[in-house]
C-alpha positions in Angstrom: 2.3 28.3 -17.2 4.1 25.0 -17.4 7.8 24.7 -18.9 7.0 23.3 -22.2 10.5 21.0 -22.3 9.0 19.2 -19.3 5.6 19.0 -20.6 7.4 18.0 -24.1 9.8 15.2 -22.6 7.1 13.8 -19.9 4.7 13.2 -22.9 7.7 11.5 -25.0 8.3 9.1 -22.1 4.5 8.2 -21.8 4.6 7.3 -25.2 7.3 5.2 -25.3 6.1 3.0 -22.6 2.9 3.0 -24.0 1.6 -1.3 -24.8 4.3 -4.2 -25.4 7.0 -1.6 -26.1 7.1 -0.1 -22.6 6.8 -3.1 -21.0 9.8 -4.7 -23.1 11.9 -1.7 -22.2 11.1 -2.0 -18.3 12.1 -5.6 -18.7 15.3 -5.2 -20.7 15.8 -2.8 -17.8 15.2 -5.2 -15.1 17.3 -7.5 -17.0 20.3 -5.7 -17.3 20.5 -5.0 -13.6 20.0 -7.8 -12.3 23.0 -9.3 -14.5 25.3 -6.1 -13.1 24.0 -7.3 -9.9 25.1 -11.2 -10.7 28.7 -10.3 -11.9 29.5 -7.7 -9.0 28.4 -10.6 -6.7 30.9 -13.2 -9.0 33.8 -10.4 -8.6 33.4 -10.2 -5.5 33.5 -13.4 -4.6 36.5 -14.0 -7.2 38.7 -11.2 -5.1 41.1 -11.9 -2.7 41.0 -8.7 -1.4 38.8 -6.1 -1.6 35.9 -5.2 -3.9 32.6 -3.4 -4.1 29.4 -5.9 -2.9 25.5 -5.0 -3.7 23.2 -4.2 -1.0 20.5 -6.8 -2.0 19.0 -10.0 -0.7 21.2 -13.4 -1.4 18.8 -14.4 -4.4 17.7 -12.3 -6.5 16.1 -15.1 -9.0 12.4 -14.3 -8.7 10.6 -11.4 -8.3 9.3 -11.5 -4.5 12.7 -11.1 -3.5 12.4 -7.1 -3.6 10.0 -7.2 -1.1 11.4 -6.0 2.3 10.1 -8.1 5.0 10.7 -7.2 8.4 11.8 -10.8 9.3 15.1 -10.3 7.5 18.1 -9.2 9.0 19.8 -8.3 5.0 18.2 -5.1 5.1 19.2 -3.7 8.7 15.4 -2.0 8.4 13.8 -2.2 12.0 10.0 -1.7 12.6 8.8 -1.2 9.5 5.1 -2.4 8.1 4.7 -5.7 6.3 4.1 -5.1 2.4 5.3 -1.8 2.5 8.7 -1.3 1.1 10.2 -2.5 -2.2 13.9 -2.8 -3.7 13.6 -0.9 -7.1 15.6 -3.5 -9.2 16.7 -1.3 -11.6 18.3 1.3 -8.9 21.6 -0.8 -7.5 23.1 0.0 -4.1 27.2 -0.6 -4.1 28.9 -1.2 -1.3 32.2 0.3 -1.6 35.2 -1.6 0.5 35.5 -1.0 4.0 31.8 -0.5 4.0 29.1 -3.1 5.2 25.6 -3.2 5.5 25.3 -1.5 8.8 27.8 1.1 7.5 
């Protein structure tokens, strides 16, 4: 048999993002990453000396840009299919000083 509390909480969640509600909580979501994203890139580029960069392409204005494509060096991804691969938005990747994006 299932474990109800999953069942319980998975069914919550469907709810919730059920019509224009869901939708304005994805986007609110969206929204508030990609301003963490913006104002780690403005520290960053404020510091003198070291401090954590975002593992993302250079702009992140429109919503193609979270596409991989395999013509990009940004991503260090190497034979990989075209319209494959997506940055989730939400989910940011830090790059902590003395790191880069080749590792």
């Amino acid at each position: 048999s299932p474990q109800y509390g999953i069942v319980a909480s998975t069914e919550t969640a469907a709810a919730m993002m059920r019509g224009n509600t869901g939708k304005k909580l994805m986007q609110d979501s969206i929204d508030r990453a990609i301003r963490f994203r913006k104002e780690i890139k403005r520290l960053e580029a404020e510091s003198d000396s070291w401090f954590f960069d975002v593992w993302q392409p250079e702009n992140i204005d429109t919503t193609e840009c979270w596409k991989l494509d395999p013509s990009d060096t940004w991503h260090g991804f190497k034979n990989m299919d075209d319209n494959h691969m997506y940055l989730d938005p939400i989910k940011v990747t830090l790059l902590t000083p003395g790191m880069n994006k080749e590792g």
